[in-house]
BALO-515878 format. One record per residue (C-alpha): y, z, x; residue in three letters. Coordinates in pm, 1 decimal, m for minus. Each point is the difference from the previous one (the first is absolute). Layout:
<sites>
py; pz; px; res
Y; Z; X; ALA
...
</sites>
This chain:
<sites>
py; pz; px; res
m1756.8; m185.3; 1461.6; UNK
87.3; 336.1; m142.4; UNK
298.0; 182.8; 108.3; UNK
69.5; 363.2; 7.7; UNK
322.2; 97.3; m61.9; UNK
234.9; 370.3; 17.1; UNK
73.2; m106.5; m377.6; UNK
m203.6; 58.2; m330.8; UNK
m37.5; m36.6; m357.3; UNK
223.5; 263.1; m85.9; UNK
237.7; m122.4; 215.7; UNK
26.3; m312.6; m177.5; UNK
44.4; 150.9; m304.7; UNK
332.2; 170.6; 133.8; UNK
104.3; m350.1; 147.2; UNK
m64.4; m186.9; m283.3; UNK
190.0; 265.4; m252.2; UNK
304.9; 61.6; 237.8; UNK
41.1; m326.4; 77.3; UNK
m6.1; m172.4; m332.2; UNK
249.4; 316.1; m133.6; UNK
232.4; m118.0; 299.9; UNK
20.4; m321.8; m115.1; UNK
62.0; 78.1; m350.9; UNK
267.5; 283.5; 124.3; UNK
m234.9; 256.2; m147.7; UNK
1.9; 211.4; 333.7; UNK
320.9; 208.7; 108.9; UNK
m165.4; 53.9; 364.1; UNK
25.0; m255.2; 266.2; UNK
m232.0; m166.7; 90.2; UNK
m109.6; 17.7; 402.1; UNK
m236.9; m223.1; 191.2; UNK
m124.4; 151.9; 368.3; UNK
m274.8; m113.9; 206.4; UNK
m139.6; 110.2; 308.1; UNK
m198.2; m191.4; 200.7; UNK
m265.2; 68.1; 289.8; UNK
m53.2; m364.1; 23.7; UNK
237.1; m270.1; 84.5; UNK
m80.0; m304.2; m149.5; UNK
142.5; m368.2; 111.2; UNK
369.9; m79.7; m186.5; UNK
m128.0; m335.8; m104.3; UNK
m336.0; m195.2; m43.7; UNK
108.8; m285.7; 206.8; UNK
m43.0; 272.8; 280.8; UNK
m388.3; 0.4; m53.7; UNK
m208.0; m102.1; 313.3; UNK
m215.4; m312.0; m208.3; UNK
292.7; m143.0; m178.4; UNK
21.8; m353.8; 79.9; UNK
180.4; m228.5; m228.2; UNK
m110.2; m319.5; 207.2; UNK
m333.7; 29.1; m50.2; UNK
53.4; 128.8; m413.8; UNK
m211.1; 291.8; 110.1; UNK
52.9; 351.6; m243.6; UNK
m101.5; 305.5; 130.6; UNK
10.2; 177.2; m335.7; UNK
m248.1; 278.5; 97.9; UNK
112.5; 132.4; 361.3; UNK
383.1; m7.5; m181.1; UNK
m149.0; 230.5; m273.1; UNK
m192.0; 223.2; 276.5; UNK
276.1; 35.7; 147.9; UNK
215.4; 115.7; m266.6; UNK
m279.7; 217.8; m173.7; UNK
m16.1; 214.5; 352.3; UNK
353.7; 78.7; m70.0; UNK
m20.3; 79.8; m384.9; UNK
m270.3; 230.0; 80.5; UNK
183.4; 183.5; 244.4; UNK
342.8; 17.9; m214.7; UNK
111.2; 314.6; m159.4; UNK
212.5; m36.4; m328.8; UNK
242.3; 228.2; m111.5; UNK
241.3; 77.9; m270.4; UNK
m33.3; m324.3; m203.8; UNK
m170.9; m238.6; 242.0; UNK
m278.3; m223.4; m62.2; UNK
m276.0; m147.7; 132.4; UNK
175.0; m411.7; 29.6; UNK
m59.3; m274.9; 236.1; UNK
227.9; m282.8; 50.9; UNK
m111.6; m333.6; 118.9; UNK
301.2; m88.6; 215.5; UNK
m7.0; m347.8; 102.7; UNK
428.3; m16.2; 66.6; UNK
304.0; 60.5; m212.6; UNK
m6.0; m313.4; m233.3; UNK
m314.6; m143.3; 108.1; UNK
21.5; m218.6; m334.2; UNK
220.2; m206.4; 271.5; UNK
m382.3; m43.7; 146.7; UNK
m145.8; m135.4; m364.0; UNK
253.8; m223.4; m46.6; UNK
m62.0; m190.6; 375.1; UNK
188.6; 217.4; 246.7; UNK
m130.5; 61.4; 366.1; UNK
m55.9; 346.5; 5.1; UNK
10.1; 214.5; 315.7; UNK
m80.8; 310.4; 79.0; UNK
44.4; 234.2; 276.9; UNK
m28.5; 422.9; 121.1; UNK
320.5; 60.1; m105.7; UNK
62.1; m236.7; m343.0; UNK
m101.2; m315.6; m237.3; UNK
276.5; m309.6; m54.2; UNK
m82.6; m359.1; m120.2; UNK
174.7; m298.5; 91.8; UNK
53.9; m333.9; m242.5; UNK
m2.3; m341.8; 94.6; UNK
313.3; m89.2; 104.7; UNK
12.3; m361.9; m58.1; UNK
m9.9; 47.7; m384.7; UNK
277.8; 17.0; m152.1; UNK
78.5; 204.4; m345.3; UNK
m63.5; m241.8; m251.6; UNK
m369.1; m66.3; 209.5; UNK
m74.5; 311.4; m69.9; UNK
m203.2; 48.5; m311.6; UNK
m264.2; 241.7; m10.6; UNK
m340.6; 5.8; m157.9; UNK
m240.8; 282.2; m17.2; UNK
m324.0; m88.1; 190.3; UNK
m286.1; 199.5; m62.5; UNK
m126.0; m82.8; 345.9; UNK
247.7; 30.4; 200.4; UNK
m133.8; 261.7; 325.2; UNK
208.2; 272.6; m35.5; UNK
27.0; 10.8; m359.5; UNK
m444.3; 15.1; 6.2; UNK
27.3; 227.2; 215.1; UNK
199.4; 255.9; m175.3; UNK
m189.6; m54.5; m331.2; UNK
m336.1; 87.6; 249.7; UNK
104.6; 282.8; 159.1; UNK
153.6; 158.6; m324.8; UNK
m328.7; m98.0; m183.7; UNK
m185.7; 156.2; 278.3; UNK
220.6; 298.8; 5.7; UNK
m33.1; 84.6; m351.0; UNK
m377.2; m83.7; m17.5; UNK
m112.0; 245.1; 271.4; UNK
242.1; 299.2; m76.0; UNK
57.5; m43.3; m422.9; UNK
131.4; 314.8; m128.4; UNK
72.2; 186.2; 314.2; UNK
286.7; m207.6; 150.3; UNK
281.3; m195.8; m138.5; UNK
1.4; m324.3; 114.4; UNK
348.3; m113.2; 30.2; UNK
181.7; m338.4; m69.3; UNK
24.0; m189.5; 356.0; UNK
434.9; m48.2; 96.6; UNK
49.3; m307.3; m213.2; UNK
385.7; 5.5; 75.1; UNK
306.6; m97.9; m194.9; UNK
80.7; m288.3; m173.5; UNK
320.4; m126.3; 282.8; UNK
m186.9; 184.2; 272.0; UNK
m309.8; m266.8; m77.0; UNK
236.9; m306.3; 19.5; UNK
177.8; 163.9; 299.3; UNK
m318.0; m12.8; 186.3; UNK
m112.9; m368.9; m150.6; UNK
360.2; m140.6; 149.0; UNK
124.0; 248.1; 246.2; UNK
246.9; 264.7; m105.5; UNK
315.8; m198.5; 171.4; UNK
m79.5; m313.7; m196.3; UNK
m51.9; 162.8; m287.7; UNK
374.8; 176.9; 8.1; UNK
141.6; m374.4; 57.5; UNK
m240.9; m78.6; m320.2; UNK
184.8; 252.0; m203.1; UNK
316.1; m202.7; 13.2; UNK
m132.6; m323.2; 63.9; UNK
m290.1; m47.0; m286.6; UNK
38.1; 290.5; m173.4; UNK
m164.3; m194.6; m298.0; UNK
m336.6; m54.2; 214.6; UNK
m16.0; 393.3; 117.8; UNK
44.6; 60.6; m371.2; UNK
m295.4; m241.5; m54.3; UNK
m179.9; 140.5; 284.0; UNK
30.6; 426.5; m106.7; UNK
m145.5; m120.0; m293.4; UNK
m271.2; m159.7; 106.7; UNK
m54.0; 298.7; 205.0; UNK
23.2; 247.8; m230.0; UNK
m252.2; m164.3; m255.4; UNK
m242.2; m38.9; 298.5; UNK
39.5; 360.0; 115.6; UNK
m90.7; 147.8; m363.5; UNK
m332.5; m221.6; 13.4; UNK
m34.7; 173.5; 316.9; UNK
36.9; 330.2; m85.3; UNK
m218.6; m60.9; m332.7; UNK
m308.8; m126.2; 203.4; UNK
m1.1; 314.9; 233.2; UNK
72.7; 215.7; m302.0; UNK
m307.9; m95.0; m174.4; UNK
m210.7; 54.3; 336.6; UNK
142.5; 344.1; 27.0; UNK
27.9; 109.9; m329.2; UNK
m391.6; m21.9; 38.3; UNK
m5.2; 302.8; 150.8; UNK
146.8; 186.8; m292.1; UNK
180.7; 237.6; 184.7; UNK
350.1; m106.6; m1.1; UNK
212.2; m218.8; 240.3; UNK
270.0; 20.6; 276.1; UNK
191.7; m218.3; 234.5; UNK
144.3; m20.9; 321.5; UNK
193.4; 293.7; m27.7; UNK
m240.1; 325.4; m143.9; UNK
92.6; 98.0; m355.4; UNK
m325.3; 11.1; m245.2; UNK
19.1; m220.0; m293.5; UNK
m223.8; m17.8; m359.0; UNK
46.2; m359.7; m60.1; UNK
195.9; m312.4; 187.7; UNK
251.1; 165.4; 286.8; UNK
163.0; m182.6; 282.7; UNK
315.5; 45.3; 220.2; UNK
170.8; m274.2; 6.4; UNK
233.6; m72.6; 230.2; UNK
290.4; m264.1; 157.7; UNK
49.6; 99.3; 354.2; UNK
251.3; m326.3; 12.1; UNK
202.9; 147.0; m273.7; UNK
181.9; 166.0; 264.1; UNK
212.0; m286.9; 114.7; UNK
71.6; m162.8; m332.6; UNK
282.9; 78.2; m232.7; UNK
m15.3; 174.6; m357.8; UNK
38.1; m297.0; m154.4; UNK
m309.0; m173.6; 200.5; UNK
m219.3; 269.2; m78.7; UNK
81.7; m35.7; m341.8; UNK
m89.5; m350.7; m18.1; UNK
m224.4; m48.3; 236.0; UNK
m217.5; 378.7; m3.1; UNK
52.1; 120.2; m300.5; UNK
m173.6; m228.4; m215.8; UNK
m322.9; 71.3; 223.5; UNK
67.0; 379.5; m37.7; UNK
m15.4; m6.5; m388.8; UNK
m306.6; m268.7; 7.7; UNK
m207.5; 234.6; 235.8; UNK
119.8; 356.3; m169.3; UNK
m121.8; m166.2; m340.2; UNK
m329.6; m102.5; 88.3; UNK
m78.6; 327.5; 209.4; UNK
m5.8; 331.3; m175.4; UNK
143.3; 192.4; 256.2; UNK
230.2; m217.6; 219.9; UNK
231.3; 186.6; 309.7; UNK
279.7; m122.4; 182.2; UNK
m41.8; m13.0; 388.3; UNK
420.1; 60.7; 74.2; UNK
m15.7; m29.7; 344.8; UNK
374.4; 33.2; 221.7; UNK
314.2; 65.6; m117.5; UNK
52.2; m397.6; m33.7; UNK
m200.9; m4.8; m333.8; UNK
219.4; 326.2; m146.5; UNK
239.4; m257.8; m181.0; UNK
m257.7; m157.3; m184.3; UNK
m184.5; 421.5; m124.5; UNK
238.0; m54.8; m305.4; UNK
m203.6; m333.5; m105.3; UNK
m308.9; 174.3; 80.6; UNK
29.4; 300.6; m224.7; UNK
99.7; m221.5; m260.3; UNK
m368.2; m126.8; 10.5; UNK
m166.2; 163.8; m307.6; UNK
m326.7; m44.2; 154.9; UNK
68.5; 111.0; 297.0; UNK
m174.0; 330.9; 8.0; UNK
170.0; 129.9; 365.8; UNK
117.2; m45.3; 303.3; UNK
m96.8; 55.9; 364.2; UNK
323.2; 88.4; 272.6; UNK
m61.2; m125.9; 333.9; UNK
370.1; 45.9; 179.1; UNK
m124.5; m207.9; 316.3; UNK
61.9; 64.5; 377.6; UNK
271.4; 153.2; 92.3; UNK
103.5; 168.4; m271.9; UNK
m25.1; 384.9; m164.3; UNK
m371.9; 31.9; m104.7; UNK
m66.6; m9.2; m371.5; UNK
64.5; 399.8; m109.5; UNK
383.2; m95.4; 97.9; UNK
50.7; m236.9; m172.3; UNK
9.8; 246.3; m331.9; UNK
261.0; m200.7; m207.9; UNK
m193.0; m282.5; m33.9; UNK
m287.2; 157.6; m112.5; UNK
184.8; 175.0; m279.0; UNK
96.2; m321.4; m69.4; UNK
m338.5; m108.6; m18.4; UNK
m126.9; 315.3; m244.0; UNK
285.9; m32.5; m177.3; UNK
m69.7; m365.4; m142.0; UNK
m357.8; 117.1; m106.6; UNK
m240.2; m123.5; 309.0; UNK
m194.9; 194.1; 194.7; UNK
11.7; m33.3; 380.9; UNK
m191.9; m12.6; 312.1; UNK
79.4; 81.7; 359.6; UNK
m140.6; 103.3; 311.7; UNK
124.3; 335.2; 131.1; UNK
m67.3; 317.9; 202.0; UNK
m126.0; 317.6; m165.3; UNK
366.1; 129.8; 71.4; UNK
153.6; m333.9; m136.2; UNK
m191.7; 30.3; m263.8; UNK
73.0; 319.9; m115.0; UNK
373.0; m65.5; 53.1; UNK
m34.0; m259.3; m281.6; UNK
m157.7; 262.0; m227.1; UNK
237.3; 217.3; 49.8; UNK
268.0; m186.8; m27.2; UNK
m99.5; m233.7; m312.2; UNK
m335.1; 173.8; m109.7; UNK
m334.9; m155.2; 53.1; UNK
m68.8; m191.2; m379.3; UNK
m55.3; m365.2; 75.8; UNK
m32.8; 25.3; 400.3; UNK
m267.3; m129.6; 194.5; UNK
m20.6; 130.6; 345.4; UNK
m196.4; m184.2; 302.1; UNK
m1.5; 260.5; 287.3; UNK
m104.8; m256.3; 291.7; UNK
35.5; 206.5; 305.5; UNK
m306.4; 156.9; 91.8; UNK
m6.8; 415.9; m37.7; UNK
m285.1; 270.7; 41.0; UNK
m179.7; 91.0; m288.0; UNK
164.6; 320.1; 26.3; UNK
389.5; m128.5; m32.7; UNK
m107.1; m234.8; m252.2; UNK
m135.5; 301.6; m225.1; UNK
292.2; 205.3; 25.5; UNK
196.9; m294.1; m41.9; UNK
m186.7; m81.6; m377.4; UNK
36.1; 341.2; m79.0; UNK
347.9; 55.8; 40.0; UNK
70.7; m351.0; m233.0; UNK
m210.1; 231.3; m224.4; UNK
271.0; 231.3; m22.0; UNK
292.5; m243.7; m96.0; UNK
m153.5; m90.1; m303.8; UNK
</sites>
């Protein structure tokens, strides 16, 4: 089925250039992502009337209607892109490797089998495994009916602790850390060599398309990109994360050409030192959490970031972001403005970035 899109050749010509100078810090502009949408499409595929796990039943097709009604009514400005993302749940690898997965309105979590303990727990990639076919489908599909007019993006595989946290159950798993610290040491490992085999078979089915790749969070990418992430990195000490996250970290960021941090709360600022210390590690995406002083405040640390050589990515308002330019120029920024604006504001918005250049 063809699609018909707000976005042409020529437009993908400026994506491809601008992006691929961002990455190489060729660019001194920010870059800024803003969608508008007429069409509000479902937060998650679990949410799709025909989904039924029970019965193994796949509703590739109606998923991609669906989501094709939306692209085709989406507007993209300033450095957007036609992208879809297959979201099936932060850390559905949980799912491949034998979770429960569960799904509702509102959110995605997976639950372990309690009665196994850590050193039961061994993992095994399973090429038939439900959730992980089902992913490979619907990305095949996805790629296959729109080729070079959408970005396909890499489905939430999750972080390397976040995956065990979900296999064992996050409270078990912070006894583990002191307990058998040898076993979750065993156990990242495991995980981290299964999520790179992963990654690498949804690569290759999206690299088919030929027209770059993307992730969970929207920043355009030539060749392997992912934002990887350790939501549980919050609770643990400096010296866990070193032994425990780090090693992950540098195994991902060397495999992948263009590997992000997902720093999410001010709980994993003690371990941004370790981080930029990463030379692979080609930026870093601030999420200060609820609660706290959205990310244009937070102005320090982003110097911080710049200053060590990353780039960065954060979601902001067209004021917030143009508080950051002002204050710390725009090279190496990637803004997401997420709250819907009229056309109009969002213009005048792009064109007065245009004059802190």
């Amino acid at each position: 089925m063809s699609i018909q899109l707000h976005f042409d050749e020529h437009d993908w010509e400026r994506i491809r250039r601008d992006w691929t100078a961002w990455w190489h810090h060729d660019i001194t502009r920010p870059m800024v992502i803003v969608n508008a949408y007429e069409f509000q499409g479902k937060w998650s595929i679990l949410q799709h009337e025909g989904w039924d796990e029970a019965n193994r039943i796949f509703p590739v097709e109606p998923i991609l209607d669906h989501y094709q009604q939306q692209l085709e009514n989406e507007r993209f400005y300033g450095d957007a892109w036609p992208r879809w993302w297959p979201n099936f749940g932060p850390g559905v690898m949980a799912g491949f490797l034998g979770a429960n997965v569960h799904g509702d309105e509102n959110t995605v979590w997976f639950e372990g089998k309690p009665s196994l303990s850590l050193a039961d727990i061994h993992p095994k990639y399973d090429a038939q495994n439900y959730w992980w076919r089902w992913v490979r489908e619907i990305t095949r599909a996805a790629v296959q009916r729109w080729g070079e007019q959408v970005t396909v993006a890499h489905t939430d595989l999750g972080g390397n602790l976040d995956i065990v946290a979900s296999l064992r159950g996050t409270q078990d798993l912070l006894t583990d850390l002191y307990d058998a610290p040898g076993e979750v040491e065993r156990l990242v490992n495991e995980i981290t060599q299964l999520w790179i085999q992963y990654h690498d078979e949804l690569h290759r089915l999206i690299a088919a398309s030929q027209n770059g790749t993307t992730a969970w969070t929207p920043l355009w990418c030539p060749g392997r990109y992912y934002m990887l992430q350790c939501d549980f990195a919050y609770m643990i000490s400096p010296a866990m994360f070193e032994r425990f996250v780090l090693p992950d970290l540098e195994a991902c960021c060397k495999y992948l050409d263009h590997g992000f941090y997902h720093l999410d709360g001010k709980g994993q600022i003690p371990h941004l030192d370790m981080l930029l210390s990463i030379e692979n590690l080609r930026g870093v995406q601030w999420v200060p959490g609820d609660g706290q002083p959205p990310t244009w405040k937070w102005l320090p640390l982003l110097k911080r970031i710049r200053d060590a050589g990353k780039l960065y990515q954060i979601y902001a308002t067209p004021e917030g972001a143009l508080q950051v330019v002002r204050e710390l120029g725009g090279m190496g920024f990637a803004f997401w403005i997420t709250d819907p604006y009229p056309a109009s504001e969002i213009e005048a918005f792009l064109e007065t970035m245009k004059t802190l250049q």
